[in-house]
N, C-alpha and C positions, 0 to 999 in steps of 0.2 A: 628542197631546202631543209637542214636541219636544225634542229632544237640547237643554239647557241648556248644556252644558258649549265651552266657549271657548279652550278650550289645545288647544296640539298634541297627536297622541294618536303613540306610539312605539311599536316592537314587535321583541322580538328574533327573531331570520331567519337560520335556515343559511342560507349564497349559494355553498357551496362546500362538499367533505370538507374537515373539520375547519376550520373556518370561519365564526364566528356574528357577526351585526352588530348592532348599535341603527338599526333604519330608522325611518324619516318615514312614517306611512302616512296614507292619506286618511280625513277625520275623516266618517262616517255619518249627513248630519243631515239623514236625514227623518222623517218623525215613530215613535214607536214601535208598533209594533203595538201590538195589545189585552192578548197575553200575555208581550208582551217585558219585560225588563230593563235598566238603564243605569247601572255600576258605575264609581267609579275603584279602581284597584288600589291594596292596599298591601303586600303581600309575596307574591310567587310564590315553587316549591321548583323546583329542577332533580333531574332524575329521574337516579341515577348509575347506572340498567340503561338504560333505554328511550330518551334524549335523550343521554347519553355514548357507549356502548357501541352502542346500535342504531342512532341517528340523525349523530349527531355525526363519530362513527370511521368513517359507514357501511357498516355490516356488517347493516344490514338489507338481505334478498335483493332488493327493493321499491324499493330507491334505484336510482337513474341519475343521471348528469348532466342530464336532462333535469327532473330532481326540485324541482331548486333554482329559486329562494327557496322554503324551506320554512318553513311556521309551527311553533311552538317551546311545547313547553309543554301540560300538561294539572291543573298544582294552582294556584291562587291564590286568597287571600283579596281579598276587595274591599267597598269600601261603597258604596251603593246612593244614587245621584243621586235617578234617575227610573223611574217604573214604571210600566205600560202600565194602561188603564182599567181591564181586569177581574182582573187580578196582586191576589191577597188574599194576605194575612199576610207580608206585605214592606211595606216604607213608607223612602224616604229615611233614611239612618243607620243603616242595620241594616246589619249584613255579611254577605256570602253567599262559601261556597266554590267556585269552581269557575273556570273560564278556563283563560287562556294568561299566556303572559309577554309579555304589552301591556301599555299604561297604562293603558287603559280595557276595559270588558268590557260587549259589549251581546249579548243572546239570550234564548231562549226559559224564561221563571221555570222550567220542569222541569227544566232543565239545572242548575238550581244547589239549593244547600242552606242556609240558611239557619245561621248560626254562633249557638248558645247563647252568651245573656247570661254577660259575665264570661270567656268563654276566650280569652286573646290570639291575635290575626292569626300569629305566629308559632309559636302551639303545634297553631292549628286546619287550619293548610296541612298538616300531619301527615295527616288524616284521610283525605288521600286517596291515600297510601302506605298508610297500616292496610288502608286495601280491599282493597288486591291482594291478601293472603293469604286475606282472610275467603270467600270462594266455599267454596276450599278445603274449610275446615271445617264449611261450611254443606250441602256436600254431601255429605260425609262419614258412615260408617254407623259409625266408629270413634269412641265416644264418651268422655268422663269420667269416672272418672280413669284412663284407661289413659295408656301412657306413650306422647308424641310427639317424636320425635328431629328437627330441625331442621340441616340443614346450608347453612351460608353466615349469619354473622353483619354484613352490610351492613345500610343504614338497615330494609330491606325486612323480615331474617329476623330482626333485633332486637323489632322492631313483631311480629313474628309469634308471637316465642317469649312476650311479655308476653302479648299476647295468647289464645294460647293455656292460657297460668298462668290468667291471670284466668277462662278458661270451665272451669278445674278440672283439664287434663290435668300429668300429672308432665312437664316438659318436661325433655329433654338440649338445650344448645343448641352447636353445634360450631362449629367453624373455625380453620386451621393458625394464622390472624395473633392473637400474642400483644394487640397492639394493640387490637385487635377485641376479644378476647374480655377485654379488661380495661375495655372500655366495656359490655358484657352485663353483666360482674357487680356494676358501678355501675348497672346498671339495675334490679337486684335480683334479677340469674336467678343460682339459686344451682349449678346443677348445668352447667357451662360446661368443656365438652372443647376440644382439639386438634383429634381426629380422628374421626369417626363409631368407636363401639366394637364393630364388629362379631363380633369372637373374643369380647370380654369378654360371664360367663357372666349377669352383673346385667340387661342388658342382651338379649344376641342371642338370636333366638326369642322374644321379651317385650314388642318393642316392638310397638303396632298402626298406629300410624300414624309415616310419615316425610314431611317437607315439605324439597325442597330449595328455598333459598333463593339457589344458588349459579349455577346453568344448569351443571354440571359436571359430566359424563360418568360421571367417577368418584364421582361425589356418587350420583347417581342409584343403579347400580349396589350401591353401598355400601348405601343404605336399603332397595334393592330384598332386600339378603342377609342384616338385620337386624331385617327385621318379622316376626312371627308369621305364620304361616302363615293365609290370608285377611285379613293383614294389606291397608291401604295405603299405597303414594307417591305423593306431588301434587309437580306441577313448578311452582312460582310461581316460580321462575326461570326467564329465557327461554336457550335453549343458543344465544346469539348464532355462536357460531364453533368448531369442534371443539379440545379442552383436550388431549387423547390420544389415542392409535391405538385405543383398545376398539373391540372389533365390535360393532355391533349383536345378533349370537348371544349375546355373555357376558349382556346385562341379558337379553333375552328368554329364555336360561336360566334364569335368575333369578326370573323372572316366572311362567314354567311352573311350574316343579318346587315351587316357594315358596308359590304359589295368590295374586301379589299381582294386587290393581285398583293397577295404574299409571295413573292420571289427569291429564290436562290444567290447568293450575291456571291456564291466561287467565280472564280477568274476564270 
């Protein structure tokens, strides 16, 4: 079966630090494999940790100049041109989540996820933000309804803290920006701090599980002095660049004497 489609296909490109273009790229028209795919886009998300902050500013340790043109992008919705002979439960018109920030999107059907009837392109490109937390709590030994304290209110640790409401834990959801946390509590998270409450008695000692959302040294630290003892912290934020002078000793104090599972929260 071959690539149907007859327009130019485009794809956004660092070509430089701080730097993204709209290129021209060459259109792929051999025939599809057996289990490939052949989508056009219609809404990609830009990721404001991982393509801002890691890719973009590079401050990923992994870039060089030698990096550039980089491809761009890991959420997009798309509908479904063409699909490879033996591709089942996909058919032309269906939307699938997954790609880059191209205009078209061709690969292997396991690569992508197919969008429930009825949720718009712009609400299902979400889903693949929700993911980054969910590991987290999938691995997690700290169950429902204990209380999980959340630090960093960005698209990431918003999507975290509903999420975690919805599996039954008491969520605190933190972060200094008023801003922020006047969009949390339109999101329906009622219990919506400042600041991580670690002196406060409601709170410190009581909490079992913290998720920072923030990659901040002091975040970290903070949850690490505020969970129960065999409490844990998961870092779904990535610590792109040092935030403060903390030593490594003060959190691994913290982590001793406290009894926490400090955990890795990549996907």
């Amino acid at each position: 079966m071959h690539v149907k489609n007859k327009k130019a296909e485009y794809a956004i490109k660092f070509t430089a630090r701080e730097k993204a273009e709209l290129i021209k790229i060459k259109r792929n028209d051999s025939p599809l494999e057996a289990d490939e795919i052949y989508a056009e886009t219609l809404v990609s998300l830009i990721s404001p940790g991982t393509e801002i902050v890691g890719v973009y500013n590079a401050t990923h340790y992994q870039i060089t100049p030698d990096s550039y043109p980089m491809s761009t992008g890991y959420a997009s919705v798309s509908k479904v041109v063409d699909v490879g002979r033996t591709v089942s439960g996909l058919k032309p018109g269906d939307l699938v989540l997954g790609g880059c920030h191209q205009s078209h999107q061709r690969g292997r059907y396991g690569d992508f996820v197919r969008v429930p009837e009825g949720l718009s392109p712009e609400l299902a490109v979400f889903g693949r933000i929700i993911k980054i937390s969910i590991p987290a709590l999938i691995r997690s030994i700290i169950r429902p309804p204990e209380v999980m304290v959340i630090a960093g209110l960005g698209v990431v640790g918003i999507l975290a803290a509903q999420l975690g409401r919805n599996y039954g834990y008491q969520v605190v959801a933190c972060d200094p920006s008023e801003k922020r946390r006047e969009i949390a509590r339109g999101c329906g998270l009622a219990d919506v701090l400042a600041k991580i409450p670690v002196c406060d008695p409601e709170y410190a000692k009581k909490t079992g599980l913290g998720l920072d959302c923030s990659g901040h040294e002091q975040a970290v630290l903070d949850l690490c002095d505020i969970v129960r003892p065999w409490g844990e912290v998961s870092m779904v934020g990535v610590p792109w660049f040092p935030r403060t002078t903390i030593l490594a000793q003060k959190i691994l104090h913290s982590v001793f004497y406290n009894f926490v599972s400090l955990r890795s929260g990549w996907e």
